[in-house]
C-alpha distance (Angstrom), angle and dihedral (degrees) to the residues before:
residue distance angle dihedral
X1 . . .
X2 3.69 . .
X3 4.15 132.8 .
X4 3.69 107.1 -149.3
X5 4.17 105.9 -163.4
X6 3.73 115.2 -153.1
X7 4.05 112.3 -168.4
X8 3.55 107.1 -138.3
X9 3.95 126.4 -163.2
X10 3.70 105.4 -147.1
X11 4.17 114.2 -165.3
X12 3.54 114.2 -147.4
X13 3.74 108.3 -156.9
X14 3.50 97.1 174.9
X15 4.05 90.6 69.2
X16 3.50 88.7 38.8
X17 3.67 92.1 59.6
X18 3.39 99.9 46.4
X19 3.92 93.1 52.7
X20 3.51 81.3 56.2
X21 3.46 109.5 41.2
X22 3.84 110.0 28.8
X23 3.83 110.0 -149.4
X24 3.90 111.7 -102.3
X25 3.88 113.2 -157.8
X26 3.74 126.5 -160.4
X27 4.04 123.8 -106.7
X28 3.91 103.1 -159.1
X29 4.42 101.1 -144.5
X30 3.40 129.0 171.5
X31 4.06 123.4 -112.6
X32 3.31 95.9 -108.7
X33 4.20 87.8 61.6
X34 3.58 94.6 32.1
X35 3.88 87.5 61.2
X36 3.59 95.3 38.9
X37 3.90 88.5 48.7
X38 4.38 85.9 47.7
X39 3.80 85.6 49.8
X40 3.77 95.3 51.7
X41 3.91 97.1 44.3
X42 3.71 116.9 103.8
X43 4.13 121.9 -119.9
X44 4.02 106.1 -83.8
X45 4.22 86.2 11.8
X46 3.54 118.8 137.3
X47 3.71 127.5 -142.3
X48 3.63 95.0 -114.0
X49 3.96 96.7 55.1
X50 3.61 90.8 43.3
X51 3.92 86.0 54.9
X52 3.77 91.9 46.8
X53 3.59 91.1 47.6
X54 3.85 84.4 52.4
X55 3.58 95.0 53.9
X56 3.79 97.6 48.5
X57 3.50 93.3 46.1
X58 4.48 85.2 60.1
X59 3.51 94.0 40.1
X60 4.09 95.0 58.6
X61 3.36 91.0 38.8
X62 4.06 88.8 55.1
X63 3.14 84.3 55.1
X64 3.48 106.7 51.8
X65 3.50 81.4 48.9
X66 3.11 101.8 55.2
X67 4.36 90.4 47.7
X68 3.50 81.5 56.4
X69 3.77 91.3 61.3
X70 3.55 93.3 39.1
X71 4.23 94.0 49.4
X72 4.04 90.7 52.9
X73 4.22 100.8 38.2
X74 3.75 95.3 103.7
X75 4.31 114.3 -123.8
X76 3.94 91.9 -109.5
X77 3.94 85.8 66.9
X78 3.72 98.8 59.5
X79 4.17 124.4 81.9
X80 3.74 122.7 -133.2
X81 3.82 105.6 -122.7
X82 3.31 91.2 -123.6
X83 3.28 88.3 66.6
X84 3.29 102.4 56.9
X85 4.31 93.3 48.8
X86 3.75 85.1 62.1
């Protein structure tokens, strides 16, 4: 008895595409945000860097947020980790 191996080369053109063409999704907004979103949106600014903008803008300002918490919660409020393994 023999085993005959044949390499085979298979395209996938599913992965392909995708590292092509990213998949865009829709965000349903009203008018009233879609024009307030138009109005904020630099010249030559797409919708998608204007919305990551938007995002990194909230996250650092969570975070300075929560800093803020963290600078003025007095010592006596926090629990040693060890504590909390027990």
């Amino acid at each position: 008895m023999f085993t005959i191996f044949i390499p085979v080369k298979i395209l996938n053109i599913y992965s392909v595409y995708i590292m092509i063409m990213p998949a865009l999704k829709r965000l349903p907004v009203s008018e009233k945000i879609w024009k307030e979103l138009g109005a904020m949106k630099g010249a030559g600014q797409t919708y998608d860097d204007l919305l990551g903008e938007l995002i990194e803008r909230a996250k650092k300002a969570r975070l300075e947020e929560d800093l803020m918490v963290w600078e003025n919660t007095p010592d006596s409020e926090y629990v040693p980790l060890s504590e909390l393994n027990g």
